[in-house]
N, C-alpha and C positions, 0 to 999 in steps of 0.2 A: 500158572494161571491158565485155565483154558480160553478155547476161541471165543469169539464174537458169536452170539443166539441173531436173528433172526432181528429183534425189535433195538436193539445194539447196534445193529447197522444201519437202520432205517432210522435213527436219531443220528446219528453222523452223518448218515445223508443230509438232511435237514440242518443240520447246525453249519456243514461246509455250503452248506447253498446260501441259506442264509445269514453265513459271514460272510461270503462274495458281495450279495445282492444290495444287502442291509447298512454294510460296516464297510469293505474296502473299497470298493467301486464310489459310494458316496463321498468319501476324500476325496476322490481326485477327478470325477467328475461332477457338475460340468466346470468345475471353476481354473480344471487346467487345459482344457483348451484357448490357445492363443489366437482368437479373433480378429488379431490386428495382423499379425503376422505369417500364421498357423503353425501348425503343428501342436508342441504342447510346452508347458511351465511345470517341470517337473521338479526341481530343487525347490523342495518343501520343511518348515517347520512343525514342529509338535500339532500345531491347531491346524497346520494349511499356510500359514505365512509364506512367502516366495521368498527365499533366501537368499536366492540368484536368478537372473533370466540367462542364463547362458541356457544351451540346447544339446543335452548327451545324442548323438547320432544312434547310440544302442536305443537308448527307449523310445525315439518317435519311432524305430522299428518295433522293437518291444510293443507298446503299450497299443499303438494299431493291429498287433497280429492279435495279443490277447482279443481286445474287443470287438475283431472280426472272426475270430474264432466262437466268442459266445453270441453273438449273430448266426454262424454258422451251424452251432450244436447248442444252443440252450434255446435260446428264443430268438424272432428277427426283429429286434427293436430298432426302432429307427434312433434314436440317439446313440446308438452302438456304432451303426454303419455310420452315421454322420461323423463320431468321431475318429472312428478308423481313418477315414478319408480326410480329415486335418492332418494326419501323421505320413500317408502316404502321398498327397499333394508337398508336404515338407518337403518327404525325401528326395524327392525326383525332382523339384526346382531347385533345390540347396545342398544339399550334403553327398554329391558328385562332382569331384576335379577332373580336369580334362583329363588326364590319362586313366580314366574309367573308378580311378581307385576311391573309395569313400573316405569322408571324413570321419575325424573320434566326435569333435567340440564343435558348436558355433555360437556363433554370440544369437540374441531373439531374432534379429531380424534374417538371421541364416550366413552371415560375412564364416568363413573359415576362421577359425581358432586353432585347430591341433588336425593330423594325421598320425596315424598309429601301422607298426610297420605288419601287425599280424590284419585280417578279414575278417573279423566280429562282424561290426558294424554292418558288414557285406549279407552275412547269416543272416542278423536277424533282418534287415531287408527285405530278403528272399520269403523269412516268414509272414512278412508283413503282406507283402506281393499277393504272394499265393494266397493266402488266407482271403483277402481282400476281392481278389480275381475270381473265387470263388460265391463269393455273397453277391457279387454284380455280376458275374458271366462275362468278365472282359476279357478276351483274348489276347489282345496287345498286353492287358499287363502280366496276364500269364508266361505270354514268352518271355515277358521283361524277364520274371522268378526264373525259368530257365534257365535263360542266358547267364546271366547272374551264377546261379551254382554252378554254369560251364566254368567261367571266368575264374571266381574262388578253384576248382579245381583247377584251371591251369596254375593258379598261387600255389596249391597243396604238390601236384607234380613236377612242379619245378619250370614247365615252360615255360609261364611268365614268374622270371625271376624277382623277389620282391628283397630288397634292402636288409642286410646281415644283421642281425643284435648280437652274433657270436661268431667269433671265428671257427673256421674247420677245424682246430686244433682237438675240440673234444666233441665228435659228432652225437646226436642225441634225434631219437623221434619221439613224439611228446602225446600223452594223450587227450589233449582239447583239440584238436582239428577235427580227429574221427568220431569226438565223442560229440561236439557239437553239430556236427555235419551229419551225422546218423538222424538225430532229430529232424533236425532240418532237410533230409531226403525224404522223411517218413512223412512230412508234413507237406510238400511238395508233389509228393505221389499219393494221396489225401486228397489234397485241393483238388491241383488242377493237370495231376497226371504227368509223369515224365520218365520216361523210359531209360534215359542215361542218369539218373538219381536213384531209379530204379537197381541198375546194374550196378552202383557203386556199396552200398548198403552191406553185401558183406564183408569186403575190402576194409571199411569201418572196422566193422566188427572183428576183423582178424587182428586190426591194429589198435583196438580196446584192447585184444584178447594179452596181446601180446607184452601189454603193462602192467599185469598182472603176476604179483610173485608168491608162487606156493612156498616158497622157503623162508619168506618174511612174513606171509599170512597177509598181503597188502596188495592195494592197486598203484606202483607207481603214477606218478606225473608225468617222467619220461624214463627212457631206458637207450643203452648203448644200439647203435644199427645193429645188433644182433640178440636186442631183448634183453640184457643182462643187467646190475645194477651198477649205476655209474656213482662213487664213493666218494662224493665228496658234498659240500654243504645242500648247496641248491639243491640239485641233482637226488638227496634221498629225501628231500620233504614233500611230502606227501600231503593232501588235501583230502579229508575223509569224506564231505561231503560231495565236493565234485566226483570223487567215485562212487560214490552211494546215486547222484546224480545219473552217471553213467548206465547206471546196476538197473536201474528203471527204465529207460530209455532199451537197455537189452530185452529186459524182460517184455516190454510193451510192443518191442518185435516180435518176439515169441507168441505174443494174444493176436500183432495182425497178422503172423501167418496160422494160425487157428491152431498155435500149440506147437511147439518144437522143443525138442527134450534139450538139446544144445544146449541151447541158448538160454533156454530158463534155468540150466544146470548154470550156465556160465555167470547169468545174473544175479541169482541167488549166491554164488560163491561173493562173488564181490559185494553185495550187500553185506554178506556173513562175515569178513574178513574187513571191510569198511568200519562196521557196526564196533568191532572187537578194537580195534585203531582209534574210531572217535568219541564212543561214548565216554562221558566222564561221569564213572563211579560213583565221584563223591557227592557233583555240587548236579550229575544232569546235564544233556541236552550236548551238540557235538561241537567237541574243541576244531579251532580251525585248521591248525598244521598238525602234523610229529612227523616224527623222526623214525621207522620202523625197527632199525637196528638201535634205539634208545640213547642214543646222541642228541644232547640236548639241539635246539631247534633256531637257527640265526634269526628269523625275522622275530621281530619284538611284539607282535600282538597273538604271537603262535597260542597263547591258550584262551584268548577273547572268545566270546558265541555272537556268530554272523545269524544274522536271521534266515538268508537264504540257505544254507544247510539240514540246518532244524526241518527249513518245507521241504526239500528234499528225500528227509528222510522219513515224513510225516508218507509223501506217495510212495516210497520205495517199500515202508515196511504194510503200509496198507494193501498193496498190489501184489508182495511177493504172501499176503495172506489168503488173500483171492481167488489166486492162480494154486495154492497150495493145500489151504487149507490149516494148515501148521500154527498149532496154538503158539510158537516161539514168535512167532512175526507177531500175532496178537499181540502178544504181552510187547514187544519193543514198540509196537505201534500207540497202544496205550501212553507207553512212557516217554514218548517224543510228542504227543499229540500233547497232554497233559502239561509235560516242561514247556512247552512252545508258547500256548496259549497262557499259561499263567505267568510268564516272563518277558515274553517279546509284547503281546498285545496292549493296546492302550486302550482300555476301557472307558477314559473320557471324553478321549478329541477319535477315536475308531483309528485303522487301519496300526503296521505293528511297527516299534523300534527297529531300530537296523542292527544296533549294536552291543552287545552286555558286556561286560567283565567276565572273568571265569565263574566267580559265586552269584551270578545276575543281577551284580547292581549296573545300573544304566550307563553306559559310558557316555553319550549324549542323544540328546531326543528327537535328531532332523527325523522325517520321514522320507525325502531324496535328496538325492544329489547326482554328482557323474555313473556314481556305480547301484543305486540302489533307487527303485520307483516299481512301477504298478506290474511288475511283472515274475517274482519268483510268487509271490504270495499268491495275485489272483489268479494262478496257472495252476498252484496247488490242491486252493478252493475248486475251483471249475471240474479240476482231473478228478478227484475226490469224490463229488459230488456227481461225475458224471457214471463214474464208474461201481458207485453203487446203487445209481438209477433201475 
């Protein structure tokens, strides 16, 4: 298949802008901002129905950074900033316990439901922060996003020590701390400038690098403190889209330092070696687990399609075409754009599924809940769309 011409791009352009503007955003706003309460009502049904008022802590971080992010870089709509500022009023009255660490869950009016022993919640925060501190020029909350990534790094280096899920018995470093954190410094030092997010950036990146196995042709999830592969269940399953995830995220360093062969070398591998791991052959679009050395796979939904992957790989393979040129990214790009849209989307009620079977019949039709709302898709849209402006 050859590349993308000229007028092929400029309808993609348009089609991701106007599924942002048109399609996903109109689901969920304004009807999920919480008025009474704030923040947002994001555990949603096929039409919009609220299935639950409980409060994921990820998305009022989430869904304020997106919408102060396209305040920030698309246009400054005041319904944009108005909602950003429901999600980040949320956070900073409710979803922080006195020992600084944030909450997973709250019920609507913000009472604590759950804590979680890893710093997500913390991440996407920070993105919120910044993002937000940026479209106002607020300074206080700027340092807040600061402080905040100091704090998670002293979680990540062990200073401030956080609650075991594993004994030392089988030591492992994993690839979501640096992979999520890499974003999260890039967007940080974006906003509203930070010199020690700044400094950690390749640190990240050495410990992406370092997950990555040319003898498996794979991106682990984690690896032995000496990088190697650790042989047993957990341990070799592998997430294709979270590295495909990852592989963007590298490569998009690579554009903000105006081109570095590294790195773009490094992200391209891991797209290529992702791509090879998750696409499925038969039925399309990317399985969620395997198993690299071909051991069948323990968790039981290991061959489902998450929708968050699919956009994933929609920016990974459109970016590493961009940046390359390379009619192969085309042609995968095509073919993840094409499966996504005609599988996950819902043409009747807008915004997409979260969840298919392996052959894409529907496993069921929420639009959110704890783990899925307004933020892999409209982050895809936007990126998409921004980047062939």
């Amino acid at each position: 298949m050859p590349g993308y011409n000229s007028d092929e791009l400029d309808k993609l352009r348009d089609f991701y802008r106007d599924s942002l503007l048109d399609d996903t955003l109109p689901f969920w706003l304004p009807k999920s901002i919480d008025h009474e309460h704030g923040g947002y009502l994001l555990m949603r049904g096929r039409g919009g129905d609220l299935l639950d008022d409980d409060k994921s802590v990820w998305f009022q971080g989430r869904f304020s950074s997106i919408l102060a992010t396209l305040y920030n870089q698309c246009e400054p709509r005041k319904e944009w900033l108005d909602g950003a500022n429901a999600g980040i009023d949320f956070l900073r009255e409710h979803c922080f316990d006195e020992d600084g660490k944030m909450f997973f869950l709250t019920t609507r009016e913000g009472k604590p439901l759950r804590k979680r022993r890893y710093f997500f919640s913390e991440a996407f925060a920070i993105g919120a922060f910044a993002q937000y501190a940026k479209a106002t020029h607020d300074d206080a909350l700027a340092q807040e996003a600061r402080d905040l990534f100091k704090r998670c790094m002293d979680y990540a280096d062990g200073v401030s020590p956080l609650p075991a899920k594993f004994t030392d018995e089988r030591p492992a470093k994993g690839l979501g701390v640096p992979m999520i954190f890499l974003n999260i410094a890039q967007q940080l030092c974006d906003t509203v400038g930070d010199d020690f997010a700044a400094s950690r950036i390749d640190g990240f990146i050495d410990e992406i690098e370092a997950c990555v196995n040319d003898d498996l042709r794979c991106v682990m999830e984690c690896v032995s403190p000496e990088g190697n592969l650790i042989d047993h269940f957990q341990e070799r399953t592998i997430t294709p889209g979270h590295a495909i995830e990852g592989a963007w995220f590298i490569l998009h360093e690579a554009k903000r330092r105006g081109g570095d062969n590294r790195l773009q070398n490094l992200g391209l591998k891991m797209l290529d070696y992702s791509w090879e791991q998750g696409w499925d052959k038969e039925h399309g679009g990317i399985i969620y687990f395997r198993d690299p050395t071909g051991k069948p796979v323990m968790e039981y939904w290991h061959d489902m399609k998450f929708w968050w992957p699919q956009c994933e790989a929609i920016i990974a393979t459109l970016l590493a075409y961009k940046m390359t040129g390379d009619a192969k990214y085309a042609d995968w790009h095509r073919q993840i754009h094409k499966y996504a849209h005609k599988n996950f989307h819902d043409t009747e009620h807008g915004e997409w599924f979260g969840y298919l079977h392996r052959d894409g019949r529907i496993s069921n039709t929420m639009k959110g809940n704890q783990y899925k709302g307004p933020f892999h898709l409209p982050r895809m849209q936007w990126y998409c769309w921004n980047l062939l402006k």
